[in-house]
N, C-alpha and C positions, 0 to 999 in steps of 0.2 A: 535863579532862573525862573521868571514869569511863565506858566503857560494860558495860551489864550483858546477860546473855543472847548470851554469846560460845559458839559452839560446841567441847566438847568440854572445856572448862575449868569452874570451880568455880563460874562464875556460870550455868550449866546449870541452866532449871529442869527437875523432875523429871515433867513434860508433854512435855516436848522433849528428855529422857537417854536414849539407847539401851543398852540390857544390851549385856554382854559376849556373852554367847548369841546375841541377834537383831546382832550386829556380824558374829558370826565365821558367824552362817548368811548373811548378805548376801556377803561375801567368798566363801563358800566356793559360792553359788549363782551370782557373779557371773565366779566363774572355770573354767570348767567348758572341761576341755580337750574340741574338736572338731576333727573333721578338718579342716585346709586344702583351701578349695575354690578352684582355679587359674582365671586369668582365662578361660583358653582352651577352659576348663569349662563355663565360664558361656552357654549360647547358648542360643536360643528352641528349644522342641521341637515346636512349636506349627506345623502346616502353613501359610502364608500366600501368596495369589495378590497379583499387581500393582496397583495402583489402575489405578481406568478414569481415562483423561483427561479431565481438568473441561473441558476444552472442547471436546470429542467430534469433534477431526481438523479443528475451525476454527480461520482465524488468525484472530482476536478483535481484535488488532491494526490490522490491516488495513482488516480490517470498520469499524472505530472510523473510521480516517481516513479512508475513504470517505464514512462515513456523516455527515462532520460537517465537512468540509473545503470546503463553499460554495458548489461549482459547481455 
């Protein structure tokens, strides 16, 4: 079983053929030396405060088994 419309080979239609031009400008756009940026680089610059506590200094817990515990 032949197949046809293999990339890069002779069964290329010419809707689907890339030029040598628009090849070696993808290469040459896709290799673009930049600086190495280190992990230790990488951090927030961005001032940030704490979360407030979701449950505003109650034990929730507690409350729970109180409130549902029978007596």
């Amino acid at each position: 079983m032949a197949t046809t419309g293999t990339s890069g080979g002779a069964g290329t239609t010419p809707e689907t053929a890339v030029s040598h031009d628009e090849e070696h400008d993808l290469e040459h756009r896709v290799h673009v030396d930049l600086p190495r940026v280190r992990p230790e680089d990488m951090v927030t610059t961005q001032p940030v405060t704490p979360a407030q506590d979701p449950r505003g200094g109650r034990d929730t817990e507690t409350e729970f088994l109180l409130r549902n515990a029978g007596f």
